[in-house]
PyMOL Python script that loads the backbone (N, CA, C, O; Angstrom):
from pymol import cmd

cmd.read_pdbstr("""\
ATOM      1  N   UNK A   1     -25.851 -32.535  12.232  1.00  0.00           N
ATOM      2  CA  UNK A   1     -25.001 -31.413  11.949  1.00  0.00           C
ATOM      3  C   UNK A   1     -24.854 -30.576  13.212  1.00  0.00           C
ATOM      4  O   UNK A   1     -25.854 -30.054  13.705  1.00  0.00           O
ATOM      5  N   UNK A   2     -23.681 -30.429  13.742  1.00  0.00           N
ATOM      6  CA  UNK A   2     -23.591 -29.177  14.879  1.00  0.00           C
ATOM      7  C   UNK A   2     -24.398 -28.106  14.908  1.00  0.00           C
ATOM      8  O   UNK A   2     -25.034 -27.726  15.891  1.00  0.00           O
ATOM      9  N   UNK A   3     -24.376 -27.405  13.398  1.00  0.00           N
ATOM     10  CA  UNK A   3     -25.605 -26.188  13.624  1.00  0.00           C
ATOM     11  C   UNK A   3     -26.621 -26.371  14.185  1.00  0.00           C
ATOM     12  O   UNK A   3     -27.014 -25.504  14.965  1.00  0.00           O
ATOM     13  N   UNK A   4     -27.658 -27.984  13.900  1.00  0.00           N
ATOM     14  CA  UNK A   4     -29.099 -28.309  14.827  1.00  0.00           C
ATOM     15  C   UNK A   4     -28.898 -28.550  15.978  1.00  0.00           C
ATOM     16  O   UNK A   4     -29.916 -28.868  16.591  1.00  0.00           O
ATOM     17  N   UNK A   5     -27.968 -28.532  16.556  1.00  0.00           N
ATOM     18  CA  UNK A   5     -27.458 -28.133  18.112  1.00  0.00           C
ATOM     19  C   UNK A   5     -27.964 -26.825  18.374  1.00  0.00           C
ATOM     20  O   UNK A   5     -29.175 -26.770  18.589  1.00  0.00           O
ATOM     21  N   UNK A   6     -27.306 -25.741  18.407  1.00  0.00           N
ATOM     22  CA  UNK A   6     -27.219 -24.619  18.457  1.00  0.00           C
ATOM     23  C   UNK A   6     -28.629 -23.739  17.788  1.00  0.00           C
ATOM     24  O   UNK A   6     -28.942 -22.677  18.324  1.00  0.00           O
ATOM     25  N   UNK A   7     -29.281 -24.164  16.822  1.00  0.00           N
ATOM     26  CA  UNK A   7     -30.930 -23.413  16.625  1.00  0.00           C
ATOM     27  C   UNK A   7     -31.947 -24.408  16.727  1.00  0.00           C
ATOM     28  O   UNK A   7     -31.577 -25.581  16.719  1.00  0.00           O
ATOM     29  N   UNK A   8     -33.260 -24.129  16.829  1.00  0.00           N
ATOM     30  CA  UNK A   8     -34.181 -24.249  16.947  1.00  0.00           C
ATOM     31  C   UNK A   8     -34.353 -25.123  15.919  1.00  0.00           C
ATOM     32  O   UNK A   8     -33.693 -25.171  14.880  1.00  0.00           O
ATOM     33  N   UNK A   9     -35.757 -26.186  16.425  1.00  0.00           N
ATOM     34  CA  UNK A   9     -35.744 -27.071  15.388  1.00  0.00           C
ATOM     35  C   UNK A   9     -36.820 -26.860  14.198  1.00  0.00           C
ATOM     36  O   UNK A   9     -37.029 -27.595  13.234  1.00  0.00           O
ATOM     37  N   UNK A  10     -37.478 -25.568  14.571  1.00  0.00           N
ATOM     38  CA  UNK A  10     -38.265 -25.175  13.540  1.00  0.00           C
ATOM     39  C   UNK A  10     -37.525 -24.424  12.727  1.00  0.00           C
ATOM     40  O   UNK A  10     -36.919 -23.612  13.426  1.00  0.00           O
ATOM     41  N   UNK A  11     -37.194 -24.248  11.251  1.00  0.00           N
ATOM     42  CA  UNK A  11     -36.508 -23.599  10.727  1.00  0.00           C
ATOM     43  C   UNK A  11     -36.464 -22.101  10.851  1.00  0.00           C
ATOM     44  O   UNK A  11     -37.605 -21.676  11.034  1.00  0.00           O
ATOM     45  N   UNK A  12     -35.781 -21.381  10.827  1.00  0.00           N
ATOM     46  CA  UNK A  12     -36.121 -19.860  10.993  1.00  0.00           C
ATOM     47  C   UNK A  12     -35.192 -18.460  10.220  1.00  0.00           C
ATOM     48  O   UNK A  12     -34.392 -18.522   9.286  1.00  0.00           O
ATOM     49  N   UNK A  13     -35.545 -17.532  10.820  1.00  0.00           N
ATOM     50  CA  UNK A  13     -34.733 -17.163   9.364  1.00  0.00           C
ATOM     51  C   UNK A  13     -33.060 -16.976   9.804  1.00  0.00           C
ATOM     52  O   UNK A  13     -32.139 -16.569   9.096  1.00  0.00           O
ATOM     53  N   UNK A  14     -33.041 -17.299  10.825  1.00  0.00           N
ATOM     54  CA  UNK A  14     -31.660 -17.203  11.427  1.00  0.00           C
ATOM     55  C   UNK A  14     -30.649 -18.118  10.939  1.00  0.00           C
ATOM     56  O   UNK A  14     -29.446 -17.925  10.769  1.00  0.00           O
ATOM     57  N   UNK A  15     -31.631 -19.549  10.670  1.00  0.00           N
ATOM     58  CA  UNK A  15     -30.466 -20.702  10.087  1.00  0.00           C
ATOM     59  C   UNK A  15     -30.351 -20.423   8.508  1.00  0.00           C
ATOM     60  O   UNK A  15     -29.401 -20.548   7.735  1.00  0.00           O
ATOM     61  N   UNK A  16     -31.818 -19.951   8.304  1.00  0.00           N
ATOM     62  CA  UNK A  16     -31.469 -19.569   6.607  1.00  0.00           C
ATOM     63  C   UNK A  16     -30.348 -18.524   6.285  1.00  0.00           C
ATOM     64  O   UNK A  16     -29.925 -18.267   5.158  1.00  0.00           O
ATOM     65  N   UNK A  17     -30.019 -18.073   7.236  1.00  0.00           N
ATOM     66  CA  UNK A  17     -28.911 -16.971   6.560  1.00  0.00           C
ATOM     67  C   UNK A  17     -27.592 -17.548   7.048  1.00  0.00           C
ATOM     68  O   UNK A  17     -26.513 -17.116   6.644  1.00  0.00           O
ATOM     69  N   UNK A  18     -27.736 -18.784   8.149  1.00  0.00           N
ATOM     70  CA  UNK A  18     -26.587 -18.966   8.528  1.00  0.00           C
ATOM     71  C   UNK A  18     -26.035 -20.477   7.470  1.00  0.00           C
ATOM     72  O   UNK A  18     -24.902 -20.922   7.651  1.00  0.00           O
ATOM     73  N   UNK A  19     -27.016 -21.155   6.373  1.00  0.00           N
ATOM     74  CA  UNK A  19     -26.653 -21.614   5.998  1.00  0.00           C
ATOM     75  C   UNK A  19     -26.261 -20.620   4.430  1.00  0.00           C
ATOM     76  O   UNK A  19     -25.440 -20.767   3.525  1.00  0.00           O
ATOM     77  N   UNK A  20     -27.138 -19.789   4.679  1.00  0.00           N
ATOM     78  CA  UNK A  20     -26.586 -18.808   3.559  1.00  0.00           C
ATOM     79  C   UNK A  20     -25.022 -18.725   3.263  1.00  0.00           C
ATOM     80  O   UNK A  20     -24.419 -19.302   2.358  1.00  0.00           O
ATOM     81  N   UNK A  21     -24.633 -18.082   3.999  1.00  0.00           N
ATOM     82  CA  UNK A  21     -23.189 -17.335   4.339  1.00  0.00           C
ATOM     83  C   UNK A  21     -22.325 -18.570   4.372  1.00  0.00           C
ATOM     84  O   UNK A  21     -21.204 -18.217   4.006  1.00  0.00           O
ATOM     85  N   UNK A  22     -22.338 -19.790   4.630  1.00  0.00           N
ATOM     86  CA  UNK A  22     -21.655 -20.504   4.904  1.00  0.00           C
ATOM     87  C   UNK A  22     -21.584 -21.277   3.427  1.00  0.00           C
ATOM     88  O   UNK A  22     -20.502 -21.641   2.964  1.00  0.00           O
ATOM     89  N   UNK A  23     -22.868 -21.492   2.728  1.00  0.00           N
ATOM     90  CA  UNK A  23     -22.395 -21.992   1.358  1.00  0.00           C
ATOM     91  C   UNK A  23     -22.161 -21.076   0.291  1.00  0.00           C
ATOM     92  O   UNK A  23     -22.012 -21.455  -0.870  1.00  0.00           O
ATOM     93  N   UNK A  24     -22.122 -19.830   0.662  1.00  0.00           N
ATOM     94  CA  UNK A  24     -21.341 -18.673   0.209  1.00  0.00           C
ATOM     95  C   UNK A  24     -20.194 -18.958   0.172  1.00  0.00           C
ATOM     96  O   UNK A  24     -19.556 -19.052  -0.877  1.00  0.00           O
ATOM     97  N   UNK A  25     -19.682 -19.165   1.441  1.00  0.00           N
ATOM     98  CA  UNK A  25     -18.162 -19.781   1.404  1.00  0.00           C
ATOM     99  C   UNK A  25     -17.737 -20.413   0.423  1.00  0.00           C
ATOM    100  O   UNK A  25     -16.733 -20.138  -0.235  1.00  0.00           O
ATOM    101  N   UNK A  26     -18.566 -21.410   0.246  1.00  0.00           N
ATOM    102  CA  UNK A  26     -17.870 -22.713  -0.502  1.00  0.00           C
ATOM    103  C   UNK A  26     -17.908 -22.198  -1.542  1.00  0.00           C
ATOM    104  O   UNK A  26     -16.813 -21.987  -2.064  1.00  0.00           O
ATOM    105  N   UNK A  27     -19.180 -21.765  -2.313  1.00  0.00           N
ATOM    106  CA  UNK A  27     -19.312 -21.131  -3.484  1.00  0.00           C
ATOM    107  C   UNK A  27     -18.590 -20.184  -4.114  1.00  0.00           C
ATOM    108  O   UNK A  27     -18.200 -20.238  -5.281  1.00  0.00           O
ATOM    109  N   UNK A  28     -18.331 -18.911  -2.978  1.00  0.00           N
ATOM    110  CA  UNK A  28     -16.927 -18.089  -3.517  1.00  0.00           C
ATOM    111  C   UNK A  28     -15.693 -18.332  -3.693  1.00  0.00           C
ATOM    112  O   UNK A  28     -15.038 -17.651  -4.482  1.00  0.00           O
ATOM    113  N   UNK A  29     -14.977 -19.665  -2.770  1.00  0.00           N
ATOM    114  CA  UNK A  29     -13.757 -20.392  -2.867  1.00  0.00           C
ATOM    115  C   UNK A  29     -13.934 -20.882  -4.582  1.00  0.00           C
ATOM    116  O   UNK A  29     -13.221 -20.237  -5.351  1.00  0.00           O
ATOM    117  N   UNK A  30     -14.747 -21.869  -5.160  1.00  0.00           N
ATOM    118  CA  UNK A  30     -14.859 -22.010  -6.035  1.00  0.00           C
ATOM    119  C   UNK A  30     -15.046 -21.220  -7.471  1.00  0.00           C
ATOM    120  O   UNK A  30     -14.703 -21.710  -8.547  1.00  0.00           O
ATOM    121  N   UNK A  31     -15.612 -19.988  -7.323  1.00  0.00           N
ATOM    122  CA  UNK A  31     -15.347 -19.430  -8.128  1.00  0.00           C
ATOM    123  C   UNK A  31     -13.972 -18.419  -8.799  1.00  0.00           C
ATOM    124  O   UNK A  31     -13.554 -18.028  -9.888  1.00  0.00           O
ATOM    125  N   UNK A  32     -13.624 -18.327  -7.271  1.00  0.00           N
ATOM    126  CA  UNK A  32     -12.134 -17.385  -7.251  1.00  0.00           C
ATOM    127  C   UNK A  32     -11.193 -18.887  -8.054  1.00  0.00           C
ATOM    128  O   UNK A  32     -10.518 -18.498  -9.007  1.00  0.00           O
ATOM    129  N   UNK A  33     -11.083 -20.433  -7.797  1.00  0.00           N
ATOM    130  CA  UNK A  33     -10.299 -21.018  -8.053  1.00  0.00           C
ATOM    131  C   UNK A  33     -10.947 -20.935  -9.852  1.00  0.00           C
ATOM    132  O   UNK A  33     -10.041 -20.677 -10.643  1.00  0.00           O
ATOM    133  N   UNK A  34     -11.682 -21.033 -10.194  1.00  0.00           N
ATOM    134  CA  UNK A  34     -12.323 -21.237 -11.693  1.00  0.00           C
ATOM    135  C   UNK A  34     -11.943 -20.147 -12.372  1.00  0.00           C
ATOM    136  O   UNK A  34     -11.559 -20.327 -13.527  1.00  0.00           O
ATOM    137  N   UNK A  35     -11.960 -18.773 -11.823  1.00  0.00           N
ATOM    138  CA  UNK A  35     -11.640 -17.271 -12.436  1.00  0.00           C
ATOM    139  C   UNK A  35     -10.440 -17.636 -13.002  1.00  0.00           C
ATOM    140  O   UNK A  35     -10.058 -17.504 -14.165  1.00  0.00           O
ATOM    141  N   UNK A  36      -9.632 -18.333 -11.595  1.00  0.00           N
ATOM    142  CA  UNK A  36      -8.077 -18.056 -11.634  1.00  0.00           C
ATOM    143  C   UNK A  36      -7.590 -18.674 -13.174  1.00  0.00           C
ATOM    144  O   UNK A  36      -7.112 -18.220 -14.214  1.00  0.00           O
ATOM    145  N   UNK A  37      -8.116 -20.281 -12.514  1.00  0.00           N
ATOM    146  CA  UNK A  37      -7.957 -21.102 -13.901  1.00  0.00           C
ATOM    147  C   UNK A  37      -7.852 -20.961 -15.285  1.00  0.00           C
ATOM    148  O   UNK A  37      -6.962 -21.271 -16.077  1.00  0.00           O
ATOM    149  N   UNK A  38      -9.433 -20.192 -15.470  1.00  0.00           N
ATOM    150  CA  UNK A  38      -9.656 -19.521 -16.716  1.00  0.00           C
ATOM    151  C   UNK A  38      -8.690 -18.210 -17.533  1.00  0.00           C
ATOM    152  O   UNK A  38      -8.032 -18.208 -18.573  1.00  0.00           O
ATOM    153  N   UNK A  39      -9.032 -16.979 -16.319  1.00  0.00           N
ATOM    154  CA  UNK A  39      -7.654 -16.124 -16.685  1.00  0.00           C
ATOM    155  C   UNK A  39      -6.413 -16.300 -16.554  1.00  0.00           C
ATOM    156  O   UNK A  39      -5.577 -15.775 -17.289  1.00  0.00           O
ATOM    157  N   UNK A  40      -6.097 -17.236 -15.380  1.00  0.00           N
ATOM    158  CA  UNK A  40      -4.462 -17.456 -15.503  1.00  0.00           C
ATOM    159  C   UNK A  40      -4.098 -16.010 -14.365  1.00  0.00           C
ATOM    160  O   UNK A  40      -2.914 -15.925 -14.040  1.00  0.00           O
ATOM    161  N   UNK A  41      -5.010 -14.988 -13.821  1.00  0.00           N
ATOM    162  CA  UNK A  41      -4.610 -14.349 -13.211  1.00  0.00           C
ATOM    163  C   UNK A  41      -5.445 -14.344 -11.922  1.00  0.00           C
ATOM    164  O   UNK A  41      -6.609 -13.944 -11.934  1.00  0.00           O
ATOM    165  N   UNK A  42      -4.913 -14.739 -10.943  1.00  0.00           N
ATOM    166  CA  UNK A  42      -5.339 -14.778  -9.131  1.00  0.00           C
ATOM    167  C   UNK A  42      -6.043 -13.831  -8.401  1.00  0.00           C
ATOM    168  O   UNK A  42      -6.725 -13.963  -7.385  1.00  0.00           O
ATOM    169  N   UNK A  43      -5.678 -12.498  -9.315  1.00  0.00           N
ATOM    170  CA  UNK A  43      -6.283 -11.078  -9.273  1.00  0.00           C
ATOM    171  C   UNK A  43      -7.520 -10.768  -9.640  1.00  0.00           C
ATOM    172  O   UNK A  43      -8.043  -9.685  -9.378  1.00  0.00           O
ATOM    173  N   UNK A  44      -8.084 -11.717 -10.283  1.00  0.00           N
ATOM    174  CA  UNK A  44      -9.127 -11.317 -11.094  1.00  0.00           C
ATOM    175  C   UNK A  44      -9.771 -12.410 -10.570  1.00  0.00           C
ATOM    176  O   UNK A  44     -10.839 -12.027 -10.093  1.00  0.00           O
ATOM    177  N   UNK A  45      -9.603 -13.730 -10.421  1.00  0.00           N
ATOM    178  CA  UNK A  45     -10.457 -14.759  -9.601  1.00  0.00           C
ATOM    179  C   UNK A  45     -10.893 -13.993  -8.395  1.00  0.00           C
ATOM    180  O   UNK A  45     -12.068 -13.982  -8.030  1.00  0.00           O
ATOM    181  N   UNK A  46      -9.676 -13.182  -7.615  1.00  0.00           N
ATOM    182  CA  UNK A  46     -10.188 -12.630  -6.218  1.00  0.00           C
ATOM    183  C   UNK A  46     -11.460 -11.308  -7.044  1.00  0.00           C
ATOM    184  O   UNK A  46     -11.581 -10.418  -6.202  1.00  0.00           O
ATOM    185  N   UNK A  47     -12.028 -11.087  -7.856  1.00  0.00           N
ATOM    186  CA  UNK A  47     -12.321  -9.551  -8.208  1.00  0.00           C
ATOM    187  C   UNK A  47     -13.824 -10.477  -8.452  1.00  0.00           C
ATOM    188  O   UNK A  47     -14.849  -9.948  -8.022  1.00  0.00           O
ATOM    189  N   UNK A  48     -13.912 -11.505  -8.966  1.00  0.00           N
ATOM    190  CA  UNK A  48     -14.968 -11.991  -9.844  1.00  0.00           C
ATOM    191  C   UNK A  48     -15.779 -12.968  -8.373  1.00  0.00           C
ATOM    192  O   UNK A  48     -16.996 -13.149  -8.335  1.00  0.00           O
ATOM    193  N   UNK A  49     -15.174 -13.295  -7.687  1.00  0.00           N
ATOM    194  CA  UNK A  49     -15.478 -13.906  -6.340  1.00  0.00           C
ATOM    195  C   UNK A  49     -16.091 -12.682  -5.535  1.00  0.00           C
ATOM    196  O   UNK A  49     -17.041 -12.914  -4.787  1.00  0.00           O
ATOM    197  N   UNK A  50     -15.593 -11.378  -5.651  1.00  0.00           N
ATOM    198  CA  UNK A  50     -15.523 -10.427  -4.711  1.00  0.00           C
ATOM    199  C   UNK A  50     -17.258  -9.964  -5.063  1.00  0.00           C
ATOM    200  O   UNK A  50     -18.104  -9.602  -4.246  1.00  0.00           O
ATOM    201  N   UNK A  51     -17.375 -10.097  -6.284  1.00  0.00           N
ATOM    202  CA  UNK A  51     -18.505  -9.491  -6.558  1.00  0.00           C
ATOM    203  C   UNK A  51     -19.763 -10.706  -6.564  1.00  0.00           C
ATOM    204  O   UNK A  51     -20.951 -10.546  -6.284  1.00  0.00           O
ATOM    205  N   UNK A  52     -19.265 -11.587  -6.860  1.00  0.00           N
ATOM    206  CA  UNK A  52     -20.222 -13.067  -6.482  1.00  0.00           C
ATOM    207  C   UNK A  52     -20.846 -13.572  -5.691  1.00  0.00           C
ATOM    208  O   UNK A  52     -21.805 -14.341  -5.756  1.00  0.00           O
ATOM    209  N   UNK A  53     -19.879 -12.804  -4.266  1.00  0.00           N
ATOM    210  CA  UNK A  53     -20.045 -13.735  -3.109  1.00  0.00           C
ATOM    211  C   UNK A  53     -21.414 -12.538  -2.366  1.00  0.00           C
ATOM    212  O   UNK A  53     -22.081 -12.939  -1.412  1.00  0.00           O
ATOM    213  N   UNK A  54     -21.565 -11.631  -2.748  1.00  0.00           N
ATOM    214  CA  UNK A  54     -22.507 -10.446  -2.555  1.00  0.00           C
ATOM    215  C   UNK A  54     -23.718 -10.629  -3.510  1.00  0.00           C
ATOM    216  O   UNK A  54     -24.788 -10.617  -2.902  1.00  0.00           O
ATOM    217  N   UNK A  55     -23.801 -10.768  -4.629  1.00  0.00           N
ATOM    218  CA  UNK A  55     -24.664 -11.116  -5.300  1.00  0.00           C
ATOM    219  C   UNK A  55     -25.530 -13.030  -5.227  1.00  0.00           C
ATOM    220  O   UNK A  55     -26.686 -13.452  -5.245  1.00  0.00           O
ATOM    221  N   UNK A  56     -24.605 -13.444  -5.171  1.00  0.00           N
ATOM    222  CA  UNK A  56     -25.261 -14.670  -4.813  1.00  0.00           C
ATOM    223  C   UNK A  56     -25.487 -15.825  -3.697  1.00  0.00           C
ATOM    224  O   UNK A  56     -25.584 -17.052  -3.695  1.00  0.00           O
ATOM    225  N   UNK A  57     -25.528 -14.448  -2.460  1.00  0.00           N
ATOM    226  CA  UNK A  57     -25.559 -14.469  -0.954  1.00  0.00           C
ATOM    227  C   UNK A  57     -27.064 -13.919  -1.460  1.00  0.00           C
ATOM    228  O   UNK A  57     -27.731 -14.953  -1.408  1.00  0.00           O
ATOM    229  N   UNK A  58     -27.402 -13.516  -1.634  1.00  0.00           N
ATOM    230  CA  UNK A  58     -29.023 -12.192  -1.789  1.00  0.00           C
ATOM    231  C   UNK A  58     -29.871 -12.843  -2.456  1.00  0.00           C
ATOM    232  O   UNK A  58     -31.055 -12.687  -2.158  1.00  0.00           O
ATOM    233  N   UNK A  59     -29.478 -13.839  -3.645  1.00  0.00           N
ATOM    234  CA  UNK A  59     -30.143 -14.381  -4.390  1.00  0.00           C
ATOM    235  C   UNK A  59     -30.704 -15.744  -3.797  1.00  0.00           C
ATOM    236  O   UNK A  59     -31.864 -16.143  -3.694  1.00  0.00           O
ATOM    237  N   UNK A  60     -29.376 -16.380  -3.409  1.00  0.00           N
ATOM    238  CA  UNK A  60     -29.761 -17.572  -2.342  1.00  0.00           C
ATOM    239  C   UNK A  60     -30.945 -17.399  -1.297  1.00  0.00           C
ATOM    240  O   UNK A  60     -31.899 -18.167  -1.173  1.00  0.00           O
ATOM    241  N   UNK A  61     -30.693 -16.201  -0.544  1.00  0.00           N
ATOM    242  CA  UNK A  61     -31.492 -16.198   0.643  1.00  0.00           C
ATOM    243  C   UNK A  61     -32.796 -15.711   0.271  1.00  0.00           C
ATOM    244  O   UNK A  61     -33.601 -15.536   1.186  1.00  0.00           O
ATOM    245  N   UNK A  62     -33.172 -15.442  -1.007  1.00  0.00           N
ATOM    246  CA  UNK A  62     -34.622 -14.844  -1.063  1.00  0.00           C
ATOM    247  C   UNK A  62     -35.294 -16.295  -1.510  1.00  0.00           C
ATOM    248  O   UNK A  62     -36.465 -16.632  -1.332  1.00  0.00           O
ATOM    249  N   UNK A  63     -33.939 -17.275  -2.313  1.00  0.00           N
ATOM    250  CA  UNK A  63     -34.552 -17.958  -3.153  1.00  0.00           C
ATOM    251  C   UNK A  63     -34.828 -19.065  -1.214  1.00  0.00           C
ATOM    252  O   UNK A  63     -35.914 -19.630  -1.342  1.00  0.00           O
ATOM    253  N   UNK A  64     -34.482 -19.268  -0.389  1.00  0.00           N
ATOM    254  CA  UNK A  64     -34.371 -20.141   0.811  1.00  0.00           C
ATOM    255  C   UNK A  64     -35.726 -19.637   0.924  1.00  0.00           C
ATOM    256  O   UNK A  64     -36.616 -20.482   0.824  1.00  0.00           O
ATOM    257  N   UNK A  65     -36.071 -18.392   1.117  1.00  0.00           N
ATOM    258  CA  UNK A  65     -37.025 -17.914   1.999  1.00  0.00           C
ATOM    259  C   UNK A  65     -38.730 -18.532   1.403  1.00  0.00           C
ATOM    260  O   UNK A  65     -39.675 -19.109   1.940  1.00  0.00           O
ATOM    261  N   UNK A  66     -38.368 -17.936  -0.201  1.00  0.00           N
ATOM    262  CA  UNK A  66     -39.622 -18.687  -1.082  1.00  0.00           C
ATOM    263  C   UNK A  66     -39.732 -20.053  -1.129  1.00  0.00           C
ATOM    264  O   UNK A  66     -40.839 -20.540  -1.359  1.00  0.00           O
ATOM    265  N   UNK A  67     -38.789 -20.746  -0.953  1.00  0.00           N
ATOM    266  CA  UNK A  67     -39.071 -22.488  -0.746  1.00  0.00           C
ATOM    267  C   UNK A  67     -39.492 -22.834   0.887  1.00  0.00           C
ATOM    268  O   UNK A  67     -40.135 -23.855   1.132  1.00  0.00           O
ATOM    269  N   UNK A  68     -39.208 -22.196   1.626  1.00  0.00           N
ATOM    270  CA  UNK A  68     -39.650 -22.112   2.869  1.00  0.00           C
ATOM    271  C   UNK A  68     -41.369 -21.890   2.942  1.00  0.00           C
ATOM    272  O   UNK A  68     -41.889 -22.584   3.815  1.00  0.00           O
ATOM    273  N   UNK A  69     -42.167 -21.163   2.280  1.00  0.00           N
ATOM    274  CA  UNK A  69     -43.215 -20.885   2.477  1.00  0.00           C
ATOM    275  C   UNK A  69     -44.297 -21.899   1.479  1.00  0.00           C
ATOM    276  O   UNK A  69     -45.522 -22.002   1.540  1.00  0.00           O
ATOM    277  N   UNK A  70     -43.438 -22.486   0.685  1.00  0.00           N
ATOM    278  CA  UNK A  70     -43.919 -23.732  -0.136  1.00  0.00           C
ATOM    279  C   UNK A  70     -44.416 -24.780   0.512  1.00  0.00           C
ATOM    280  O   UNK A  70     -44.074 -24.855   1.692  1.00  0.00           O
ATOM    281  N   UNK A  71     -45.092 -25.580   0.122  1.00  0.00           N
ATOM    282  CA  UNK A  71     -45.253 -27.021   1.044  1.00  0.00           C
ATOM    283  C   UNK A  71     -44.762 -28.240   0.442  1.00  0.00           C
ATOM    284  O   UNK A  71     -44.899 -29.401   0.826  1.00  0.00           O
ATOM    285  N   UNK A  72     -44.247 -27.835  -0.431  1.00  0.00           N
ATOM    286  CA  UNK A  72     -43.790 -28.867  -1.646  1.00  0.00           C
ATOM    287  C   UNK A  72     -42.806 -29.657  -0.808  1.00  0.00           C
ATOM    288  O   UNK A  72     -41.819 -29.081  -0.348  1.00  0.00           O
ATOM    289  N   UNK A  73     -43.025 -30.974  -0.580  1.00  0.00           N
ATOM    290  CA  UNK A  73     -42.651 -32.160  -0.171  1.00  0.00           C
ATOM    291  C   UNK A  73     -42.371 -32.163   0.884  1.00  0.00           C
ATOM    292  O   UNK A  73     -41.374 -32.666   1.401  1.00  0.00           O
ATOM    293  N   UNK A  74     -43.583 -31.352   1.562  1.00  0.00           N
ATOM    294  CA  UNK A  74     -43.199 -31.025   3.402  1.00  0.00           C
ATOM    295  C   UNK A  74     -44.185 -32.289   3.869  1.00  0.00           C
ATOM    296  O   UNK A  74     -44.926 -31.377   4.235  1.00  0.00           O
ATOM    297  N   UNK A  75     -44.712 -33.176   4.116  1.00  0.00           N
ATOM    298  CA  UNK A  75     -45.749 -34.268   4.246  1.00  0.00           C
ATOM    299  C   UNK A  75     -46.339 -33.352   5.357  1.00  0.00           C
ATOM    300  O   UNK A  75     -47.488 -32.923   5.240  1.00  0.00           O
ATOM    301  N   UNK A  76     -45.555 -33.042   6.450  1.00  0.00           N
ATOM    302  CA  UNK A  76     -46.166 -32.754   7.719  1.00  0.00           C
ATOM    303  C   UNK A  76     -46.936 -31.554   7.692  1.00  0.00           C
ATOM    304  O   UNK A  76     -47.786 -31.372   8.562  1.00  0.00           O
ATOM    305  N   UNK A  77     -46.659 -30.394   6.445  1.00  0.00           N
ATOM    306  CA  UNK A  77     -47.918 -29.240   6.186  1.00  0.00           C
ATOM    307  C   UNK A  77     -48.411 -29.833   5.559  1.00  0.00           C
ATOM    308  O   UNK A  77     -49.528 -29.750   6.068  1.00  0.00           O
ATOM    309  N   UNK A  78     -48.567 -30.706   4.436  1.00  0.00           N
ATOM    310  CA  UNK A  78     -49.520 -30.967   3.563  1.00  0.00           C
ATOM    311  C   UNK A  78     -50.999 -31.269   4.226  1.00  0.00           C
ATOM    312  O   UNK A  78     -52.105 -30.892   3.840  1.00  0.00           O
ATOM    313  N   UNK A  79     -50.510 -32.352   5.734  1.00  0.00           N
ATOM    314  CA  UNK A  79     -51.617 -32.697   6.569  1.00  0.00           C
ATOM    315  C   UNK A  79     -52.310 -31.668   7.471  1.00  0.00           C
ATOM    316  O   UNK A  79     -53.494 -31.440   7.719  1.00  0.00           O
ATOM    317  N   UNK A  80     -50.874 -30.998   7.969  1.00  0.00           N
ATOM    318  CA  UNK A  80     -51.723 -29.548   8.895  1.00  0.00           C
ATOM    319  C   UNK A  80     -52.425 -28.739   7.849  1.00  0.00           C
ATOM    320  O   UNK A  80     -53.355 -28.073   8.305  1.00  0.00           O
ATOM    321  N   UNK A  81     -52.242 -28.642   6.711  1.00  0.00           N
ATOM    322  CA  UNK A  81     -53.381 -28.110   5.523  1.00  0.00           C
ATOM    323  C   UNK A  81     -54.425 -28.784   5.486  1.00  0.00           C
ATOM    324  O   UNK A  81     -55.421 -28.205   5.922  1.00  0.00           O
ATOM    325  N   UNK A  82     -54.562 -29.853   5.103  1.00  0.00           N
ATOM    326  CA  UNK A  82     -55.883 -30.669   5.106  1.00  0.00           C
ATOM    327  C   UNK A  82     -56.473 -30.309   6.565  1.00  0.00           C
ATOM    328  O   UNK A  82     -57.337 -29.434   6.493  1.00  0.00           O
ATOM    329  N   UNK A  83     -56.275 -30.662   7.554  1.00  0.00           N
ATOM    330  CA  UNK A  83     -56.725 -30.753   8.691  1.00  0.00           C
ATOM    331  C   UNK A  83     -57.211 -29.541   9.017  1.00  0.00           C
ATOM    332  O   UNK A  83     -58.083 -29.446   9.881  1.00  0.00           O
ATOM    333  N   UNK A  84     -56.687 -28.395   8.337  1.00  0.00           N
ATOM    334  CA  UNK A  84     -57.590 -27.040   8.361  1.00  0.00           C
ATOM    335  C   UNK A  84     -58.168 -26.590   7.501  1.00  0.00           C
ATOM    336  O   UNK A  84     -58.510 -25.415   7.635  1.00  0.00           O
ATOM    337  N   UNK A  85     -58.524 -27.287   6.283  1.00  0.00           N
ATOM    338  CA  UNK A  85     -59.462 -26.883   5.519  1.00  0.00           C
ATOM    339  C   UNK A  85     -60.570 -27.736   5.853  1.00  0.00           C
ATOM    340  O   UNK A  85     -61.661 -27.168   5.811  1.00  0.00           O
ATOM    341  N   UNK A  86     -60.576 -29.097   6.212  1.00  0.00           N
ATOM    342  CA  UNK A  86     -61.406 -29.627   7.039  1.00  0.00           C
ATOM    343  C   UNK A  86     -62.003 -29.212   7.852  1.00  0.00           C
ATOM    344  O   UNK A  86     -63.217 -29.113   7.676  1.00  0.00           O
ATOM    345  N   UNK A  87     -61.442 -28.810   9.034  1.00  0.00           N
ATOM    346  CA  UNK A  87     -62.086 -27.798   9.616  1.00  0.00           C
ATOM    347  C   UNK A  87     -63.086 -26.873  10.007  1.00  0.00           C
ATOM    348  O   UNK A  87     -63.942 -26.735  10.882  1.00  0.00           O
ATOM    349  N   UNK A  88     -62.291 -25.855   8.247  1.00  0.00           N
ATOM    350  CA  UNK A  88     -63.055 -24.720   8.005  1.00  0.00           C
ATOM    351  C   UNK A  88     -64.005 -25.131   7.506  1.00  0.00           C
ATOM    352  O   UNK A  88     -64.735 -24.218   7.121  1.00  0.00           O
ATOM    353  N   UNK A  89     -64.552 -26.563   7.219  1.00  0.00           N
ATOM    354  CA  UNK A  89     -65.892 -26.500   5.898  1.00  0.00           C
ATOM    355  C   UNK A  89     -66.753 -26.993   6.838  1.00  0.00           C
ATOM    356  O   UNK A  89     -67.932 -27.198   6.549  1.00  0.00           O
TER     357      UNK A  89
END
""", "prot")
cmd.dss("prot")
cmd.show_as("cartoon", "prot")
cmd.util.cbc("prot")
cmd.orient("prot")
C-alpha cells in the first residue's frame, strides 16, 4: 500500500488516524448513498452522513487504539511476552 511508504513500520498513532479518516470516507459516501435511497431525499442522506462521519470517525479510532494494545493474533508479542516473563522468573 503507498501509505507503508510514507510511515513507519511500527504502527503508530499517526497511521491509525490516517486510516481512520480515510475509511471514514468510504463509510460516509455509503451512508449518504443509503439515506438517499431510503428517503428518496439527497438532503437528508447529506444530513445523516454529516453526523456519521463525526461520530463514527471517534468510535473507530478508540476502537483501533484498543486492538492495538491487544496481542490477539500478534505471534511476534505473544513471544516478546513469553520471553519476558521468562526472564522475570
Amino acid at each position: 500500500m503507498f501509505l507503508d511508504f510514507l510511515l513507519p513500520k511500527r504502527p503508530s498513532v499517526k497511521r491509525h488516524l490516517l486510516k481512520t479518516i480515510s475509511w471514514r470516507i468510504i463509510g460516509t459516501i455509503d451512508t449518504i448513498i443509503i439515506s438517499w435511497v431510503v428517503t428518496g431525499e439527497f438532503h437528508t442522506g447529506l444530513k445523516v452522513g454529516g453526523v456519521e462521519v463525526i461520530t463514527k470517525m471517534v468510535l473507530y479510532f478508540i476502537h483501533e487504539r484498543i486492538w492495538f494494545k491487544l496481542d490477539v493474533g500478534l505471534p511476534h508479542r505473544d513471544k516478546a511476552k513469553s520471553t519476558e516473563e521468562k526472564n522475570n522468573e
